[in-house]
C-alpha positions in Angstrom: 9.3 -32.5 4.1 7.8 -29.4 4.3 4.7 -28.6 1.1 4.9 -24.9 0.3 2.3 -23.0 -1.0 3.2 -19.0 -1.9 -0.2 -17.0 -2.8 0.5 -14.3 -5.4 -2.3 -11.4 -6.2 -2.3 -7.5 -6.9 -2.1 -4.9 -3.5 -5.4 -5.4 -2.0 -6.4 -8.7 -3.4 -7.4 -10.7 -0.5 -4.5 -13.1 -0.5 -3.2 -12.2 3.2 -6.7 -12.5 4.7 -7.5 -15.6 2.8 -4.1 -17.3 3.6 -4.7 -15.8 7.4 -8.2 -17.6 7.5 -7.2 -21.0 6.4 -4.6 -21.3 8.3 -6.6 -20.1 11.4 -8.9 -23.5 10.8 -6.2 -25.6 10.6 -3.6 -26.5 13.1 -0.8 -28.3 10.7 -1.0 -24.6 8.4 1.6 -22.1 9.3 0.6 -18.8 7.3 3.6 -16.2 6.7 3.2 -12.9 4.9 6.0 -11.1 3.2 4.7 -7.7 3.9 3.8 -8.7 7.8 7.5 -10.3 8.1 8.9 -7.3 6.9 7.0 -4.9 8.3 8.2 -6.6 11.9 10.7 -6.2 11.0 10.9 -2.5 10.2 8.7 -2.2 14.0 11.7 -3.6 15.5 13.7 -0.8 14.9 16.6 -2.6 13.6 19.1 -1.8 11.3 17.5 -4.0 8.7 14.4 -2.9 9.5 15.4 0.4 8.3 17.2 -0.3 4.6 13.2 -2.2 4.2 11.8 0.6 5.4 13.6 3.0 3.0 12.1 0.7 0.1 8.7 0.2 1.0 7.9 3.5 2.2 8.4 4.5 -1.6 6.4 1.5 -2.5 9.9 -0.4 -4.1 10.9 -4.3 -3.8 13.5 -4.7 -0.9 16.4 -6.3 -2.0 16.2 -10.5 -3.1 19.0 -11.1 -0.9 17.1 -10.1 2.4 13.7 -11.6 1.4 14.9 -14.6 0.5 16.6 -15.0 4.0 13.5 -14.1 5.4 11.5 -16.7 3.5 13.9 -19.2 4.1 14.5 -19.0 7.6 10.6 -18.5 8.1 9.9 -22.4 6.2 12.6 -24.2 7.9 11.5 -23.1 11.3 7.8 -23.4 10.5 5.9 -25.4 13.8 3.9 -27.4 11.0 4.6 -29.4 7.7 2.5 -27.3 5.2 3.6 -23.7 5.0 1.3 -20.6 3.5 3.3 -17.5 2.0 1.6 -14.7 0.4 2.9 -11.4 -1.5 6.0 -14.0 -2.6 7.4 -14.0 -5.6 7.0 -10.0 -6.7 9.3 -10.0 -9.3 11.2 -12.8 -12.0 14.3 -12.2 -10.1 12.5 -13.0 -6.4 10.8 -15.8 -8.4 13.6 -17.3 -9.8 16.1 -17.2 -6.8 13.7 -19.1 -5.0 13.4 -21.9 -7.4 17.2 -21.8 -7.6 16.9 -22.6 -3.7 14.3 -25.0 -3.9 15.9 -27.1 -6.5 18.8 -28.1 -3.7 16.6 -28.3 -1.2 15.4 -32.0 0.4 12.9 -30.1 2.9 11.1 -28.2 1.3 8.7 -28.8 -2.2 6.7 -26.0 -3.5 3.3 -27.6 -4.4 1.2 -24.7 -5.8 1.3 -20.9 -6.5 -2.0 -19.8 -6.0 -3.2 -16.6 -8.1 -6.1 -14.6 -6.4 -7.5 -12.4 -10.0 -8.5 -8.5 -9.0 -9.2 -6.2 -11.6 -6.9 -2.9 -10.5 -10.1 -0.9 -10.0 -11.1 -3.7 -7.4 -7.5 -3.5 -5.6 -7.7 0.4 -5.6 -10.7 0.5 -3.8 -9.9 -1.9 -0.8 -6.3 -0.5 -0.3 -7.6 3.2 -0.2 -10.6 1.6 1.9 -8.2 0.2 4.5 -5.9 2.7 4.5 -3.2 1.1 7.1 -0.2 2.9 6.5 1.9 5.9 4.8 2.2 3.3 1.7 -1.9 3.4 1.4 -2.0 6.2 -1.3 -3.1 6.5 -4.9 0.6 7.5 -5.7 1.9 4.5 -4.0 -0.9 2.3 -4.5 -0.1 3.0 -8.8 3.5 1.7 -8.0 3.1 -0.8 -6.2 0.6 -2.2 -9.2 3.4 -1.4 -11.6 5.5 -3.0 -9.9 3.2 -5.9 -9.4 1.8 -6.3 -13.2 4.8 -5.7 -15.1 6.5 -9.0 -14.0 3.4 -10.6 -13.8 3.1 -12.6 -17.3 6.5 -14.2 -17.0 5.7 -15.6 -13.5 2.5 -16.8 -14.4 4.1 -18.5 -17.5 7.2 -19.9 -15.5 4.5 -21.5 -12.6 2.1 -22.8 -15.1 5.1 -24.9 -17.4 5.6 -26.1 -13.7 2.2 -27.2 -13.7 1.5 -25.5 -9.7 -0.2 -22.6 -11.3 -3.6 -22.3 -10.1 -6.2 -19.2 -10.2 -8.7 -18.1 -7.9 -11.2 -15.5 -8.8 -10.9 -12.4 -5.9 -13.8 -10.7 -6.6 -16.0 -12.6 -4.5 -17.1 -12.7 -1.0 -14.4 -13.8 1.4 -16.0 -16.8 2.4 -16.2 -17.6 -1.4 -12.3 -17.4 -1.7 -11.6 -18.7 1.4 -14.1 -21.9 0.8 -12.4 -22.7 -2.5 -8.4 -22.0 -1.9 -8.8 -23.9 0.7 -10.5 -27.1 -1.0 -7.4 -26.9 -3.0 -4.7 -26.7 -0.8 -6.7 -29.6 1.6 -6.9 -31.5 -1.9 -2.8 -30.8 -2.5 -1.3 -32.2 0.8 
């Protein structure tokens, strides 16, 4: 059976880095990240690629239908047993299709959703710091925290009467983070 993890935190929290590190010291961790699958997939050049690309660009949720296809497909072909996904759920619908999924499914049990805590000033100064991309704006960067904190509560409440809610503080060094999420997730398979 496969244990899923899915890492949840505001635009620049950490949470892909962090995810990418731990699962770089361990060879049974397979890290995805939403945003890296999909921006693949918008590099491809597909046709998919392009109705993500007309979302994100504008800092907007791509459809549930397509991500959770993406997610799916990405944990059922996973090399290794315990699977990392970061930047999923973004929104009560996201969050609530996959547990609609999850509760049919034999392979696959979601274990924890980690929480990495920024304060929105902290976020705002790492993604303008990194600047990667078109979406790396203070225009952009407001929505996409919008549309991060307003669903925010509900998930938090949802994962925690689950009892797989667990907070990390991000406003630490990385090794910090990295040191403790990990801890947990070695403690949690």
């Amino acid at each position: 059976m496969k244990k899923l993890f899915l890492i949840i935190g505001a635009p620049g929290s950490g949470k892909t880095t962090d995810a990418e590190l731990i699962a770089a010291q361990h060879e049974d961790i397979t890290h995805y990240s939403t945003g890296d699958m999909l921006r693949a997939e918008v590099a491809s050049g597909s046709e998919r690629g392009e109705l993500i690309d007309s979302f994100v660009s504008k800092g907007n949720l791509v459809p549930i239908e397509i991500i959770i296809e993406t997610i799916v497909m990405a944990i059922k072909n996973a090399p290794t047993d315990v699977v990392v996904i970061d930047g999923y759920p973004r929104s009560v619908e996201q969050m609530m299709e996959l547990d609609r999924y999850l509760v049919d499914e034999d392979e696959v049990e979601l274990v924890n959703v980690i929480e990495v805590e920024v304060s929105q000033e902290v976020a705002c100064e790492r993604v303008l710091g990194r600047a990667r991309g078109a979406d790396d704006n203070v225009e952009v960067f407001n929505n996409r925290m919008k549309v991060y904190t307003e669903p925010l509560e509900e998930i938090q409440i949802f994962y925690k009467a689950k009892d797989v809610l667990k907070k990390i503080n991000g406003e630490r060094t990385i090794e910090e983070i990295v040191e403790e999420m990990d801890a947990f997730i070695q403690s949690r398979i």
